[in-house]
Z-matrix of the N, CA and C atoms (Angstrom, degrees):
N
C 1 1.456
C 2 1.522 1 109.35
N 3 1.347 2 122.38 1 141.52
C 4 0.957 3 130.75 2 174.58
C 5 1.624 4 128.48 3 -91.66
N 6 1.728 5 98.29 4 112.33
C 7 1.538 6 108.65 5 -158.63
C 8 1.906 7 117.83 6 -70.75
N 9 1.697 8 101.32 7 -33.45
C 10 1.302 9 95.38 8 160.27
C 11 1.453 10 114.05 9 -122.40
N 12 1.326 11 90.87 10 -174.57
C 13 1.539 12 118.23 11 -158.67
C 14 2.010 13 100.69 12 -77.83
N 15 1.288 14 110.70 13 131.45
C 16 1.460 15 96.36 14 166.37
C 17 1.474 16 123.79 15 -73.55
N 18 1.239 17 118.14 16 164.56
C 19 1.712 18 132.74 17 -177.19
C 20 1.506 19 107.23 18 -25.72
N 21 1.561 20 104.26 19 -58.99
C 22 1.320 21 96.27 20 -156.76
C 23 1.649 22 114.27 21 -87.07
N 24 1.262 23 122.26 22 -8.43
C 25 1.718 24 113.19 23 145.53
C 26 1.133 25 135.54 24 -70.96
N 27 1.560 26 132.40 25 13.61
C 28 1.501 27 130.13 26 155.67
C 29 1.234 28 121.68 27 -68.95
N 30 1.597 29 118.99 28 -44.38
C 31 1.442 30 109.18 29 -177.10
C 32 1.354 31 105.24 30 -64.35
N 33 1.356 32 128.98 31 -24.99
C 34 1.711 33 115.93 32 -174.57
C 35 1.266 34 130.19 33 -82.85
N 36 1.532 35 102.74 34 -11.46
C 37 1.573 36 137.03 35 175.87
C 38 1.594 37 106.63 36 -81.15
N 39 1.564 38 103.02 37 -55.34
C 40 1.717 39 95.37 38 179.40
C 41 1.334 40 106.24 39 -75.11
N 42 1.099 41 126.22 40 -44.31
C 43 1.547 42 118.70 41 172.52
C 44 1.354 43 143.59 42 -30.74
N 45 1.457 44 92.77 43 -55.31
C 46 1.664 45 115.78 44 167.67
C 47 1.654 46 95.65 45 -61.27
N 48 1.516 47 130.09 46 -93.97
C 49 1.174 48 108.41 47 169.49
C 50 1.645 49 146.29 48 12.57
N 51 1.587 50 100.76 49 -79.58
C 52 1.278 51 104.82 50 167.91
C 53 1.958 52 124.45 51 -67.02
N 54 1.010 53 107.34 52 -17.50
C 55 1.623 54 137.37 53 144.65
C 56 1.332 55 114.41 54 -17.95
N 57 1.395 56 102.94 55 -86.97
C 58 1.624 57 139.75 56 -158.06
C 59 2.171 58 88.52 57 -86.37
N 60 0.805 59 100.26 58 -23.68
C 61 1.621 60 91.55 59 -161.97
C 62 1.522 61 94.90 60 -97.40
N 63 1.293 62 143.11 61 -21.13
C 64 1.090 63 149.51 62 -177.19
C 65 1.878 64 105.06 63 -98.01
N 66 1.029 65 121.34 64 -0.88
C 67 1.250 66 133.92 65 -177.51
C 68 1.398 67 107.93 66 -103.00
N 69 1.505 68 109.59 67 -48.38
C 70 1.495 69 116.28 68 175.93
C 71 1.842 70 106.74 69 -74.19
N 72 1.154 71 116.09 70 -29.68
C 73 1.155 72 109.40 71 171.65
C 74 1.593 73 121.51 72 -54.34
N 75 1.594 74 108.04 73 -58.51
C 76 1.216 75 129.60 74 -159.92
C 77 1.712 76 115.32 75 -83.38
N 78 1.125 77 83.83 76 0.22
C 79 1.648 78 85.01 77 -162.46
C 80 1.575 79 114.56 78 -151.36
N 81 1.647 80 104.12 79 -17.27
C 82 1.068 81 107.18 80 -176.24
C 83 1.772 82 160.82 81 97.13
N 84 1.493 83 77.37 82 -7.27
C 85 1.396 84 107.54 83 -174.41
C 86 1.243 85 121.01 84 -126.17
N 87 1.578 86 101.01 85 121.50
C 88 1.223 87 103.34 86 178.16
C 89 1.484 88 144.61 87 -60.29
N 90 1.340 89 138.19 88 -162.81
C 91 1.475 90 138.33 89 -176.59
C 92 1.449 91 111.54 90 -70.06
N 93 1.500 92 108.68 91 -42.93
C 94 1.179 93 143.33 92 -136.39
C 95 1.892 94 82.74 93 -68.98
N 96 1.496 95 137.56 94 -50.74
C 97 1.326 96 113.73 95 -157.30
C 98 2.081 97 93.07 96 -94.69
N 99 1.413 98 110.61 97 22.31
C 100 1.618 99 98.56 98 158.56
C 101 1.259 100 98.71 99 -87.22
N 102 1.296 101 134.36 100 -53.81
C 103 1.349 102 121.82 101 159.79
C 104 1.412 103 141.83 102 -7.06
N 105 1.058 104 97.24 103 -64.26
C 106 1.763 105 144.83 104 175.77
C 107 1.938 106 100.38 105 -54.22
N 108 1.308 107 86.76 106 -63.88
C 109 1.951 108 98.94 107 -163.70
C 110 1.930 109 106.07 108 -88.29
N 111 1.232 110 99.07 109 -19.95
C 112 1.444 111 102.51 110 -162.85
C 113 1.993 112 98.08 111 -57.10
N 114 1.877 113 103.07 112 135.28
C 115 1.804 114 85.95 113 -176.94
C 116 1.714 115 92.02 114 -80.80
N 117 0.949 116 137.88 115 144.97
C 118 1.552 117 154.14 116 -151.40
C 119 1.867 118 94.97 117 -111.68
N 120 1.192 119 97.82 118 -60.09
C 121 1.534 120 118.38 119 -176.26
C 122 1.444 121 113.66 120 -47.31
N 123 1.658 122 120.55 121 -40.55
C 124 1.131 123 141.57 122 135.91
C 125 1.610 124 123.08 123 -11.85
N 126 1.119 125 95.85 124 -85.21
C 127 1.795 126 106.20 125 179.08
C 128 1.194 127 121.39 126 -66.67
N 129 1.723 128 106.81 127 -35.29
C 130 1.653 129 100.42 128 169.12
C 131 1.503 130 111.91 129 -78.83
N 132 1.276 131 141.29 130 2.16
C 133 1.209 132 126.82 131 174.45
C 134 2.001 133 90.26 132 -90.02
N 135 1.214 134 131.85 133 -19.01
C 136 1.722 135 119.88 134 -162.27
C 137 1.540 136 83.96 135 -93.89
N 138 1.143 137 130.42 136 -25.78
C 139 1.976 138 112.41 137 -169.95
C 140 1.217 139 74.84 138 -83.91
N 141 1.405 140 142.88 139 -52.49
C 142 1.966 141 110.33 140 -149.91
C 143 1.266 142 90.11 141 -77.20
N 144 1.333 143 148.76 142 -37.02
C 145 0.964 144 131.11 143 -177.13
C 146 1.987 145 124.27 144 -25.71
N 147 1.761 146 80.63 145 -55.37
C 148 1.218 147 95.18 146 -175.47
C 149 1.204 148 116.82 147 -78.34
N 150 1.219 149 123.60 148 -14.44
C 151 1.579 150 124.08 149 156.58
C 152 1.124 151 117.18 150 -29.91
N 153 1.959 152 99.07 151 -84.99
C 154 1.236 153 108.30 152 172.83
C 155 1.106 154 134.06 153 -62.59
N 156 1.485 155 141.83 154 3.71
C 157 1.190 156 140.94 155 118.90
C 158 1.367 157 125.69 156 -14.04
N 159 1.585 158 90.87 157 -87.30
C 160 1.639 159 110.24 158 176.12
C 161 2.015 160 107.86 159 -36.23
N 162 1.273 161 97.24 160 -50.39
C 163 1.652 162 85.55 161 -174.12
C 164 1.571 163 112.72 162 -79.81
N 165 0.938 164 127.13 163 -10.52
C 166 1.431 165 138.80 164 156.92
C 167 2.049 166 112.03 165 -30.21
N 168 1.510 167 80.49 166 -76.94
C 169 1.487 168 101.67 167 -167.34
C 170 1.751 169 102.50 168 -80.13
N 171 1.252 170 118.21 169 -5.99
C 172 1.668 171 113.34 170 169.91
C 173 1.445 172 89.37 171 -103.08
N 174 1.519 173 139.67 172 -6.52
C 175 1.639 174 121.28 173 158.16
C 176 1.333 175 111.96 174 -92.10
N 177 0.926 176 125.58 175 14.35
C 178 1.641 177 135.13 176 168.96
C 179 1.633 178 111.84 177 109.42
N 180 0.993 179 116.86 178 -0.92
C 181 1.574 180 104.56 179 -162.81
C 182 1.670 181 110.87 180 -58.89
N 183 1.716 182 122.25 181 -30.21
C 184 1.364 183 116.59 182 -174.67
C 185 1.720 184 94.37 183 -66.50
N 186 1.278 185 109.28 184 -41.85
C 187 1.970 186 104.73 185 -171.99
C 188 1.333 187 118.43 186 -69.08
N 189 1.571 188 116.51 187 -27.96
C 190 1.585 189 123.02 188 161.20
C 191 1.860 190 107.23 189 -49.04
N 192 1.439 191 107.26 190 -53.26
C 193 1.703 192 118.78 191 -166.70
C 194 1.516 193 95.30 192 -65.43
N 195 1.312 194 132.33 193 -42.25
C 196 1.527 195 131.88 194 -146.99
C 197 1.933 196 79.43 195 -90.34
N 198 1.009 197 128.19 196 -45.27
C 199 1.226 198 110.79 197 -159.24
C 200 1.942 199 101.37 198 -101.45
N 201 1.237 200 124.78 199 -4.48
C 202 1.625 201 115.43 200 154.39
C 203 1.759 202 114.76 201 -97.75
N 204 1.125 203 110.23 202 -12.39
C 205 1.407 204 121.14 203 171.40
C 206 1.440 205 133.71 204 -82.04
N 207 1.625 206 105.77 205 -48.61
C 208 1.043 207 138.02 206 -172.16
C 209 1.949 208 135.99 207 -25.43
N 210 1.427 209 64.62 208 -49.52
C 211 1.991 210 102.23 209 -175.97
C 212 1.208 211 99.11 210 -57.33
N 213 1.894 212 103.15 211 -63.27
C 214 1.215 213 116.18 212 -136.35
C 215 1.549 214 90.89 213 -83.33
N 216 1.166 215 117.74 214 -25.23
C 217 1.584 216 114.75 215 179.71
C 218 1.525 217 130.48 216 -62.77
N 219 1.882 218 109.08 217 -27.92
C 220 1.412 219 115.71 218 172.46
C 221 1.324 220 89.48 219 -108.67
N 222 0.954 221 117.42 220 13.80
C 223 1.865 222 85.04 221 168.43
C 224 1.925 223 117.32 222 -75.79
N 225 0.576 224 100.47 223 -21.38
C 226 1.984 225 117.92 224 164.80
C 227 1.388 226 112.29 225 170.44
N 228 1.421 227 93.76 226 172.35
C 229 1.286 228 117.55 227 -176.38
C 230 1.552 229 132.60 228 -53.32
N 231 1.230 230 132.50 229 -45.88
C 232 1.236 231 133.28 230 -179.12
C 233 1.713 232 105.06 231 -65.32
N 234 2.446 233 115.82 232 -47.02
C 235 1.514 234 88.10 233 147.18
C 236 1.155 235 151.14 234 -45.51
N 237 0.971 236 127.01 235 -54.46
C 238 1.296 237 138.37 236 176.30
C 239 1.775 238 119.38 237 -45.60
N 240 1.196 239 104.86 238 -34.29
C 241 1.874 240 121.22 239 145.78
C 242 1.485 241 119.00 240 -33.03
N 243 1.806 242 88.22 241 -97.70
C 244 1.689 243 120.91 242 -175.95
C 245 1.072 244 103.46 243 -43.59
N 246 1.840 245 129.08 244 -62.23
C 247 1.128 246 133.90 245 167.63
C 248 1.724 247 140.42 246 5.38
N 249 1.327 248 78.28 247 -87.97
C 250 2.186 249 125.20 248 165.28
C 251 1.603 250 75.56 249 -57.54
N 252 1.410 251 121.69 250 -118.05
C 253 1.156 252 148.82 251 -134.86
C 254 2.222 253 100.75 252 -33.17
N 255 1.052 254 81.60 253 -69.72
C 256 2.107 255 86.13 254 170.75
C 257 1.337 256 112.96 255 -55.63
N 258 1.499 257 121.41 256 -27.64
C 259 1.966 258 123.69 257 177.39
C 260 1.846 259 95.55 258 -70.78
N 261 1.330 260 115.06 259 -35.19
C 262 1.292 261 93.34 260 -142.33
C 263 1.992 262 90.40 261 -113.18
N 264 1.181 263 115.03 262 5.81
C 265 1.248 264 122.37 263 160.60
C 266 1.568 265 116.04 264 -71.91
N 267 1.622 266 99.64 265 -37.44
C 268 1.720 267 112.64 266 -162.70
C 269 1.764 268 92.65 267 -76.67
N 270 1.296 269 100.83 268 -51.67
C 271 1.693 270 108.47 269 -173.30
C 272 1.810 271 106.73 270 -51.24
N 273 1.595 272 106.40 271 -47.27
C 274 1.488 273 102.02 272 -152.68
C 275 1.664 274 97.79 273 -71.28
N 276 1.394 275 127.26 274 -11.37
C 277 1.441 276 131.04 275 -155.63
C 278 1.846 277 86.73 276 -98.31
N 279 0.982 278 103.15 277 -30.27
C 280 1.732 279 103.81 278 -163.05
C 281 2.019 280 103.84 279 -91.00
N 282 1.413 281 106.49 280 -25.51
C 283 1.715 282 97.09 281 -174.99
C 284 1.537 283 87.02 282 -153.31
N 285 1.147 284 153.84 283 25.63
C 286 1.207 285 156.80 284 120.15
C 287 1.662 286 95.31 285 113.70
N 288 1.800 287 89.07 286 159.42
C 289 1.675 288 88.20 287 -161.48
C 290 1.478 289 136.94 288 -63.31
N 291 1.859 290 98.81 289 -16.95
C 292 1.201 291 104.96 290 -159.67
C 293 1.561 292 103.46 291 -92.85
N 294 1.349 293 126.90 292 -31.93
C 295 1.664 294 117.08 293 147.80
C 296 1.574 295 118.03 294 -37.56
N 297 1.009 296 104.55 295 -58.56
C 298 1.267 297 103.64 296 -166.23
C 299 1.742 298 122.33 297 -79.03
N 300 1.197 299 100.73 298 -6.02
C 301 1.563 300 102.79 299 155.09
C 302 1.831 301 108.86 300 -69.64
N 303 1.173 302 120.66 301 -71.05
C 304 1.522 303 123.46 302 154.46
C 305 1.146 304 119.75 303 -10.51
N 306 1.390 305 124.40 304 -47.98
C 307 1.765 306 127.90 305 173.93
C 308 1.363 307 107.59 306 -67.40
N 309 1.552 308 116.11 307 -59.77
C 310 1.052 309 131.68 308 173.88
C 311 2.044 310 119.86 309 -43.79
N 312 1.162 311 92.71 310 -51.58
C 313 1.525 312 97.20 311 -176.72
C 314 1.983 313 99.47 312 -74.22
N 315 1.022 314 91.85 313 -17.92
C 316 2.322 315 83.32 314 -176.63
C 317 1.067 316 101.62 315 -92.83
N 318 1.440 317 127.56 316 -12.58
C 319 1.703 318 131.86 317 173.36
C 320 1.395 319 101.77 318 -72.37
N 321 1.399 320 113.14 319 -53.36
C 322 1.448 321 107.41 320 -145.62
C 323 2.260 322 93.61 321 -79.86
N 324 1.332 323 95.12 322 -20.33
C 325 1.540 324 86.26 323 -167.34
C 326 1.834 325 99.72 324 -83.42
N 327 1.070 326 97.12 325 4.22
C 328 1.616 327 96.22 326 171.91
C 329 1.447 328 121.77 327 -114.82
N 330 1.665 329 101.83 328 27.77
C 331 1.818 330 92.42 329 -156.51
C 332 1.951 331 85.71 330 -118.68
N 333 1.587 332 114.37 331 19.76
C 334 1.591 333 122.04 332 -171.18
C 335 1.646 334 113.64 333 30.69
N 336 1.234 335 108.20 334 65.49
C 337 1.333 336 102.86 335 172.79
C 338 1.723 337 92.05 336 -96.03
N 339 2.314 338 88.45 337 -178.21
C 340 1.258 339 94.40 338 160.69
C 341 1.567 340 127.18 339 -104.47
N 342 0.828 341 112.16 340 -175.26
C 343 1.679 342 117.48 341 -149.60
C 344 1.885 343 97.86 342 -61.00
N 345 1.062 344 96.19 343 -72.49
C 346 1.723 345 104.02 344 177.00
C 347 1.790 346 115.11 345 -27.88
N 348 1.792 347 109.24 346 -46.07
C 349 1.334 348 114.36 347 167.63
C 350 1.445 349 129.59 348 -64.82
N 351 1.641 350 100.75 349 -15.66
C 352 1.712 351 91.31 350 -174.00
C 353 1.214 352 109.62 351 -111.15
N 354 1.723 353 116.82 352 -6.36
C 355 1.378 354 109.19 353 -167.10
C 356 1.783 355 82.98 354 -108.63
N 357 1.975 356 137.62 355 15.25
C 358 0.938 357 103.78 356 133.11
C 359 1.341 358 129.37 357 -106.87
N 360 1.554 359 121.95 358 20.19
C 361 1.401 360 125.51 359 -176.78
C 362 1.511 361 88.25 360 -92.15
N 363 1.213 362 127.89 361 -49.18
C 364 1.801 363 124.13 362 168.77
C 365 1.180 364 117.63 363 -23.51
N 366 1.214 365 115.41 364 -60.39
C 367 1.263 366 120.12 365 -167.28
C 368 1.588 367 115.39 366 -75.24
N 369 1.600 368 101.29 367 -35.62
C 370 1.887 369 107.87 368 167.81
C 371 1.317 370 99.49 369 -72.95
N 372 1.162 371 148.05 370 23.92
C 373 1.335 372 128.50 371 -169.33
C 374 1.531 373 79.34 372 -132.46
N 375 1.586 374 148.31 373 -28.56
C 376 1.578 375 145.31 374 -176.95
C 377 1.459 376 85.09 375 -90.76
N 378 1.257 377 145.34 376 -42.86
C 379 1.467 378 121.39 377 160.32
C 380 1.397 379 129.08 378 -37.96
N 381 1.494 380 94.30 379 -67.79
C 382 1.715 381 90.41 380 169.52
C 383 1.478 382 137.43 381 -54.07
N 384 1.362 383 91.22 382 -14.27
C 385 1.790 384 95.05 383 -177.03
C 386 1.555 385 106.16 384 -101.88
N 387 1.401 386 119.72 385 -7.19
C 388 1.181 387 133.47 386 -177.92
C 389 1.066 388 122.73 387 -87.06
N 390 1.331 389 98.19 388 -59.81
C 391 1.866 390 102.27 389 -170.18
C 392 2.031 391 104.72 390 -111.86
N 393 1.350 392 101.43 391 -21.80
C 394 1.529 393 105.47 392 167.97
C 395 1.215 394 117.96 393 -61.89
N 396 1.244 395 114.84 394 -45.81
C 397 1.590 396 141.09 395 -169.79
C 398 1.710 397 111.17 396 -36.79
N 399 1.534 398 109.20 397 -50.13
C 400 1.211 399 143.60 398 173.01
C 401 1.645 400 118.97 399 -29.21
N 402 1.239 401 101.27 400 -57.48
C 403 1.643 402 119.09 401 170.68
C 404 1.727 403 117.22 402 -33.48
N 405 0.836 404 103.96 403 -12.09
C 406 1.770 405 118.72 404 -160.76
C 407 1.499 406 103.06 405 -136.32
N 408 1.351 407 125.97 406 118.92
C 409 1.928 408 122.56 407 162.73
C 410 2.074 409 91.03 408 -41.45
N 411 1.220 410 110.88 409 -55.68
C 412 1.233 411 110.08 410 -134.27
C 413 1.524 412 97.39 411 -78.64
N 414 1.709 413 119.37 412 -5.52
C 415 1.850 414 122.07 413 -171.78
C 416 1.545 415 101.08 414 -66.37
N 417 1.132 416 138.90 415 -48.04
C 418 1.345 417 136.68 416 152.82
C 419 1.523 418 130.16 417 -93.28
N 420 1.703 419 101.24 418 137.33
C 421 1.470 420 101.03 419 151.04
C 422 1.346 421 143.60 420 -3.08
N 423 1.695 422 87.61 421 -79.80
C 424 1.468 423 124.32 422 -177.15
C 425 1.556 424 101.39 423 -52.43
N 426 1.469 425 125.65 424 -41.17
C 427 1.777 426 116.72 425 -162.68
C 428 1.857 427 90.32 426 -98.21
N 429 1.322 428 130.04 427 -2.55
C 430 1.613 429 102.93 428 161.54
C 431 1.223 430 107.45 429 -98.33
N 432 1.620 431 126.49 430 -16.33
C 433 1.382 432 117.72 431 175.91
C 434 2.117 433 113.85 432 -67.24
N 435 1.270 434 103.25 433 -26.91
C 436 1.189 435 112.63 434 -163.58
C 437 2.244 436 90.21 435 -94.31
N 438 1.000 437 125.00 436 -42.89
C 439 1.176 438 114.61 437 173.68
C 440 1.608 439 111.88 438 -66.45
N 441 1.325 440 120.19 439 -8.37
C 442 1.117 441 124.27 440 174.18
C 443 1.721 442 118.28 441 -87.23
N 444 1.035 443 108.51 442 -40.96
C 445 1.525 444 120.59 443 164.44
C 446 1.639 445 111.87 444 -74.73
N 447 1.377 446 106.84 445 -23.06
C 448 1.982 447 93.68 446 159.01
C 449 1.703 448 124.42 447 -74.48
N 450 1.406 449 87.32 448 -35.18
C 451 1.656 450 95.72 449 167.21
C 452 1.551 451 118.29 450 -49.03
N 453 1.143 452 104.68 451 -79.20
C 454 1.455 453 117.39 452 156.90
C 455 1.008 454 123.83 453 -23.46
N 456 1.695 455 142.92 454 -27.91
C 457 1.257 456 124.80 455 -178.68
C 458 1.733 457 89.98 456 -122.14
N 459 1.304 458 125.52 457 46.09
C 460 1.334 459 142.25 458 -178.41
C 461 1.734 460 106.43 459 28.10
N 462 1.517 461 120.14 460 55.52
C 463 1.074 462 129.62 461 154.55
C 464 1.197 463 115.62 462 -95.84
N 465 1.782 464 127.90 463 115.92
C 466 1.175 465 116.15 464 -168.29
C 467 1.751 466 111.22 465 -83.62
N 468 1.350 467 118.45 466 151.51
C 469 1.597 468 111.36 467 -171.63
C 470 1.711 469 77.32 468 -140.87
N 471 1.223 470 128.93 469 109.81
C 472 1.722 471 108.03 470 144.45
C 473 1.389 472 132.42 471 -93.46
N 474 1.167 473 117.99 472 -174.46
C 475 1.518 474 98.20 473 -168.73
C 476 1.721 475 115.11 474 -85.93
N 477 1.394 476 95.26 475 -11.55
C 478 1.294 477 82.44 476 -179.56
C 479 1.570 478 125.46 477 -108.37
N 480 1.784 479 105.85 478 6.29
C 481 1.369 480 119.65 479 153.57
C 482 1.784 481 106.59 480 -69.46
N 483 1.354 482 123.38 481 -31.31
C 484 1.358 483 105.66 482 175.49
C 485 1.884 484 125.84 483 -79.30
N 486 1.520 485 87.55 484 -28.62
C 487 1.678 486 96.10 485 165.32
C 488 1.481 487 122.68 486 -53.18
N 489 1.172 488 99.34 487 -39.11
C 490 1.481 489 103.19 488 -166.56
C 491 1.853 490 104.37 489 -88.34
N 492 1.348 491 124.84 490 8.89
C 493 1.247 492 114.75 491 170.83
C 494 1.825 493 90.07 492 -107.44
N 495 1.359 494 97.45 493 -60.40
C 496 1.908 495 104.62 494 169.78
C 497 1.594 496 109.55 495 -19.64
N 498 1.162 497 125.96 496 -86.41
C 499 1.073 498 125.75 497 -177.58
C 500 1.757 499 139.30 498 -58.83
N 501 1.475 500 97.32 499 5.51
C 502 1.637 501 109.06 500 164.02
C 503 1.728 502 90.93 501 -98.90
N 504 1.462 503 138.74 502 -36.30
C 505 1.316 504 119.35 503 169.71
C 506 0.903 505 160.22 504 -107.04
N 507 1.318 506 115.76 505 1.73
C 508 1.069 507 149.81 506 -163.46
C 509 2.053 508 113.08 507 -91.53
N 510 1.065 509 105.82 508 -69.31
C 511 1.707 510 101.10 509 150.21
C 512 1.083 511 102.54 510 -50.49
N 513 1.058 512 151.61 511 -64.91
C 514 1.570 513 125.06 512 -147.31
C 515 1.528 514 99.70 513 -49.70
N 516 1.857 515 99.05 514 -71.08
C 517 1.325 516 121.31 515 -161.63
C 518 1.534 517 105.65 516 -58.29
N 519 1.304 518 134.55 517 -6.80
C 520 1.456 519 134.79 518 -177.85
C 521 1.420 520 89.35 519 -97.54
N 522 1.284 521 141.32 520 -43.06
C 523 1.697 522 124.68 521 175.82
C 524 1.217 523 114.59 522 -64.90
N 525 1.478 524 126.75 523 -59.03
C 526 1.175 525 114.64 524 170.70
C 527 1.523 526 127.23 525 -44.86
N 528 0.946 527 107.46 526 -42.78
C 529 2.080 528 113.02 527 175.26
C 530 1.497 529 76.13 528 -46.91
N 531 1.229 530 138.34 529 -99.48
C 532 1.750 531 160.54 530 -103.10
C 533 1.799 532 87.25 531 -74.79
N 534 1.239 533 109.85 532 -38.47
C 535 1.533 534 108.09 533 -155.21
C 536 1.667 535 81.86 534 -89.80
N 537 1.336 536 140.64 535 -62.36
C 538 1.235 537 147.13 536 179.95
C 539 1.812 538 110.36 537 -45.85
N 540 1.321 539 112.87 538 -30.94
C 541 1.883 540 108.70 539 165.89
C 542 1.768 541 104.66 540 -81.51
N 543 1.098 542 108.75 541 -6.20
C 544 1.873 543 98.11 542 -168.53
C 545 1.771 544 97.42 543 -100.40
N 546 1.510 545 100.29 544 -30.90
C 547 1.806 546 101.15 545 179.37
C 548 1.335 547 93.17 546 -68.61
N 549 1.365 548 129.54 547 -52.15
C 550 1.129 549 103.63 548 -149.92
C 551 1.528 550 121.19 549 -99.56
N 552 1.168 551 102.49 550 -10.66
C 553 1.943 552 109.48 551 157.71
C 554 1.412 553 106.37 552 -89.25
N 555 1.112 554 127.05 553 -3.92
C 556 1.377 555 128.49 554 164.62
C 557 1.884 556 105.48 555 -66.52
N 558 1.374 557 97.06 556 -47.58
C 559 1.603 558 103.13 557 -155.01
C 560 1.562 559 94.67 558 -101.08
N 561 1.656 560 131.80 559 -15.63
C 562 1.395 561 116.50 560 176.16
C 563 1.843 562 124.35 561 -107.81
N 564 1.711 563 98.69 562 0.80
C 565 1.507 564 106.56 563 -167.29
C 566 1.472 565 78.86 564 -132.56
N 567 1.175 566 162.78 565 -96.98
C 568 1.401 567 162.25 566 -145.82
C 569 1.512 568 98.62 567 -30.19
């Protein structure tokens, strides 16, 4: 087992810290009601998430994607876009985005492309998890933590008052991104 922490969790550790300690200074209040307020229910649904993620792609699902995907992804460029970008919209709406960037990124580094193809299916694949994601309360974090704090201040949001604005914009604005990364790595890296 590993006794310390690697490199890149200190800055988020001292941060938070200096955070919380500049809060109690300034304002007075202690740690004790993040505790208190934090939604819990929240975070434990994003680690199992990532569980079941994780056991996903150690039951094959990234080698299922690399080998029904694969083809169609180096076969050129605009696939390798649409591809990513529609895989990782469908995924982030179905087990939330930030797993499924993770699926997405162990697929694509196993699917032997060349460099130009993966760092633009990468980038359609942070589209899809970005702005696709959206379509769904549940595709991000960020929109059940924030439907959770409407609850809480007895603003009603249901899910299917947010679908029904989501889904007049969200495709649009996810094609245009997809078609707008292929013009323009089309027209500045080609």
């Amino acid at each position: 087992m590993q006794l310390f922490l690697a490199a890149t969790e200190w800055p988020a550790i001292i941060g938070a810290i200096v955070l919380i300690a500049v809060r109690w200074i300034r304002k007075g209040i202690g740690p004790k009601d993040i505790l208190v307020k934090t939604p819990w229910h929240i975070l434990i649904f994003a680690f199992s998430i990532y569980v079941i993620i994780y056991g996903l792609h150690t039951s094959g699902l990234t080698d299922f994607l690399v080998h029904w995907l694969g083809g169609a992804v180096a076969h050129n460029h605009f696939n390798a876009i649409f591809v990513m970008g529609i895989l990782l919209t469908a995924m982030s709406n179905l087990f939330n985005n930030l797993p499924s960037i993770m699926i997405g990124t162990l697929s694509l580094q196993n699917m032997g492309l060349d460099t130009f193809t993966m760092h633009t299916a990468y980038l359609a694949t942070v589209i899809g998890a970005d702005i696709g994601s959206l379509l769904l309360p549940m595709g991000t974090l960020a929109s059940l933590i924030w439907m959770h704090i409407l609850r809480k201040h007895h603003i009603r949001l249901t899910w299917s008052q947010y679908i029904k604005v989501t889904i007049m914009i969200i495709p649009i604005g996810l094609l245009i991104s997809l078609l707008c990364l292929y013009v323009w790595t089309g027209w500045l890296f080609k």
